[in-house]
Structure formats: C-alpha cells, structure tokens
Backbone as CSV, one residue per row, in Angstrom:
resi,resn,N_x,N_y,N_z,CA_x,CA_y,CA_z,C_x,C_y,C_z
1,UNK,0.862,-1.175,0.000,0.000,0.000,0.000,0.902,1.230,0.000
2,UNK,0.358,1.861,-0.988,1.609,3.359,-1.245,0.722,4.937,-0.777
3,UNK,0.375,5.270,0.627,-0.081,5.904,0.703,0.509,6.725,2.166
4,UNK,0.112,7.653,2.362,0.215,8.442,3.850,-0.930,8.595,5.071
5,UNK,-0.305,8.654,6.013,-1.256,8.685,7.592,-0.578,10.004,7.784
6,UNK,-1.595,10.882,8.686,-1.474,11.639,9.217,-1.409,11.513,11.036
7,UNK,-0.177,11.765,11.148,0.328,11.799,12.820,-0.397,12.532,13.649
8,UNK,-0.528,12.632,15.053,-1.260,13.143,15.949,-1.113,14.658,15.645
9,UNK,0.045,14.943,15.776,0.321,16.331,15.482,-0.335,16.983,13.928
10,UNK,-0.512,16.612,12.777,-0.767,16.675,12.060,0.499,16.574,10.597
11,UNK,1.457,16.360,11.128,2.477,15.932,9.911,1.653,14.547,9.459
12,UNK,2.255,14.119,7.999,2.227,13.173,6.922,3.178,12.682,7.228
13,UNK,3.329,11.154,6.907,4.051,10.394,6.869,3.605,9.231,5.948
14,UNK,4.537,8.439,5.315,4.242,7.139,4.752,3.626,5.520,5.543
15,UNK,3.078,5.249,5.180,2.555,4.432,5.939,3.708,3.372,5.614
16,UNK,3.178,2.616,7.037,4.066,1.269,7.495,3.405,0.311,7.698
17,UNK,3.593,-0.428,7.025,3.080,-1.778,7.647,3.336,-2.422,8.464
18,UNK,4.797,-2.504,8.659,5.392,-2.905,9.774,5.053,-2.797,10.999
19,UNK,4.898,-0.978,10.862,4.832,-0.448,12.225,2.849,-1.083,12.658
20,UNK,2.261,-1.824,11.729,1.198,-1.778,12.206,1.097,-3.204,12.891
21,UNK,1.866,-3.950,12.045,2.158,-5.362,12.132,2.724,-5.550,13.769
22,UNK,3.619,-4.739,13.682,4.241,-4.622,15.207,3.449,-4.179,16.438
23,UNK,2.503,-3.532,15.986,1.240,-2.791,17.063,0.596,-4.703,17.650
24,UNK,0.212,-5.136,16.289,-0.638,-6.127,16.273,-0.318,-7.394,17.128
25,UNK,1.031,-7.731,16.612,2.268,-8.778,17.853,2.194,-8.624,18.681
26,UNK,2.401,-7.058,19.322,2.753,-6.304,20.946,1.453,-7.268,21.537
27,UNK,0.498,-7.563,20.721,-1.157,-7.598,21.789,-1.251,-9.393,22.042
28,UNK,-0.068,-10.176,21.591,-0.228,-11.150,21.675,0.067,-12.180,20.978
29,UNK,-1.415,-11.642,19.595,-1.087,-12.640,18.332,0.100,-13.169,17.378
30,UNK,-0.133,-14.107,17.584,0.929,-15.111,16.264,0.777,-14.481,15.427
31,UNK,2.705,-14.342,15.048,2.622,-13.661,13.063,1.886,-14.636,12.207
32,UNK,1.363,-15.183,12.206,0.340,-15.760,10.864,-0.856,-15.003,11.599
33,UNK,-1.308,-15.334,12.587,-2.915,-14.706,12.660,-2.402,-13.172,12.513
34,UNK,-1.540,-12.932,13.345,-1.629,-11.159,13.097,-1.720,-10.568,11.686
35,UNK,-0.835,-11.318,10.619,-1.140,-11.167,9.317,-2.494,-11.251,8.979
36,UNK,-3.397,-12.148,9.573,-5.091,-11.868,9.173,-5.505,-10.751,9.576
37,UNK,-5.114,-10.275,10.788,-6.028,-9.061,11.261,-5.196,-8.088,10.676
38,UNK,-4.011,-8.115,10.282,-3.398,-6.869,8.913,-4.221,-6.535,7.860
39,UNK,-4.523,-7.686,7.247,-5.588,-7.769,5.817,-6.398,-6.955,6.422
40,UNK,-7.372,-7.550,7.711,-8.637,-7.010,7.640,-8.378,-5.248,7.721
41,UNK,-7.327,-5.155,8.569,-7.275,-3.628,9.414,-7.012,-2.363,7.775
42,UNK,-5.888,-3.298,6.760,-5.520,-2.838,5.828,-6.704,-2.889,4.657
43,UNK,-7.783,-3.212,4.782,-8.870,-3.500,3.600,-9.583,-1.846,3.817
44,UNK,-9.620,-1.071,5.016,-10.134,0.110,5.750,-9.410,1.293,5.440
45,UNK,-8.179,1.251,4.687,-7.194,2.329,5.619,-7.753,3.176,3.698
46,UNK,-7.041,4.146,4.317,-7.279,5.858,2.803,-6.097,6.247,2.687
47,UNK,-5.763,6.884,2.037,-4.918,7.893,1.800,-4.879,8.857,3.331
48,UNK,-4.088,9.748,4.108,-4.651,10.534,4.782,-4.920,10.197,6.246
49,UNK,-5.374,9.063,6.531,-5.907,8.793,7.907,-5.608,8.848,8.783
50,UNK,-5.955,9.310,9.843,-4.977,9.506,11.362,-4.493,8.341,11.690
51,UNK,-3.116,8.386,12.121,-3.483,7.361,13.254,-4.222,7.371,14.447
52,UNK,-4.428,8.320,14.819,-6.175,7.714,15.793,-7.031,7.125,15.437
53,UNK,-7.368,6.741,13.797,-8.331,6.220,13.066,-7.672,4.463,13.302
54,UNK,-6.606,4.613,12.884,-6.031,3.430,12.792,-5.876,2.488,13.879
55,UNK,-5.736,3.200,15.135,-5.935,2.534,16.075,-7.236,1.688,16.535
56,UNK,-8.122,2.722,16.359,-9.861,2.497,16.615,-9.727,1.144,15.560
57,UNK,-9.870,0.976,14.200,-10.000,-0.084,13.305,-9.032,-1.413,14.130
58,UNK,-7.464,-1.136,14.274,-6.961,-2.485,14.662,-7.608,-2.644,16.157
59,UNK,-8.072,-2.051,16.814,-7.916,-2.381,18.421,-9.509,-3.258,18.143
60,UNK,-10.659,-2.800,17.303,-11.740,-4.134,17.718,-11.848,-5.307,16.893
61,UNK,-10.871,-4.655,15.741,-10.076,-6.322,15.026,-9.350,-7.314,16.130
62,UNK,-8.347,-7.042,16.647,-7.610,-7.306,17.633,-8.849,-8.265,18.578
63,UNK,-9.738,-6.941,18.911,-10.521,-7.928,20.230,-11.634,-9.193,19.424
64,UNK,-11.786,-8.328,18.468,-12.662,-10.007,17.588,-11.914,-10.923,17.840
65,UNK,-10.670,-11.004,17.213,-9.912,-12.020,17.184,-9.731,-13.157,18.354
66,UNK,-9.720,-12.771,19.115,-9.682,-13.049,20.542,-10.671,-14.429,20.563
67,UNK,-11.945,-13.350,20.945,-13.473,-13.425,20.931,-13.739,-14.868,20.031
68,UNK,-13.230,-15.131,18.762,-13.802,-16.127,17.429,-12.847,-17.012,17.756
69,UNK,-12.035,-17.293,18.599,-10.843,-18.403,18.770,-10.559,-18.665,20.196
C-alpha cells in the first residue's frame, strides 16, 4: 500500500506496515494470525488517515480475534 497517515500532530508520513504489524504482535497474536487481522485492518485504511483512526479499526479487530478463537 503506497499511501500516507497523518500523525497526531498533524504531519504526513508514509505508511508502514510494519509499524502496524508490530502494534498487532505487541497484543499477543501469532505472526500468521496477526497477518489476518493486517488484511482485515488494511482493507479500511485511505490515503490521509490519522493514526487515531487506525488505532480504533486495529484495536476491535484485535478484540474479535480473541473473541472467534
């Protein structure tokens, strides 16, 4: 995905996957499942989006996940 998030402060930056991938690990999940809840979190994201947005989307992916397993 070739696009930008907008930081709390309001600078642009390039998005990471990594850095989201790494959010996703911190909470527990196995790199194969965390890679599912990447897809899902990454099927949502825009051009532009805060990361406050981004958080809200992975954090009740995250708790589904949980929840269905």
């Amino acid at each position: 995905m070739n696009f930008s998030v907008t930081k709390y402060d309001g600078r642009r930056e390039p998005y990471s996957q990594e850095k989201i991938l790494r959010s996703i690990l911190r909470s527990g999940i196995k790199k194969d499942e965390a890679t599912k809840v990447l897809a899902q979190v990454e099927s949502k994201l825009y051009d532009g989006i805060p990361t406050s947005q981004i958080y809200e989307i992975v954090h009740p992916q995250v708790n589904s996940f949980y929840r269905v397993r």
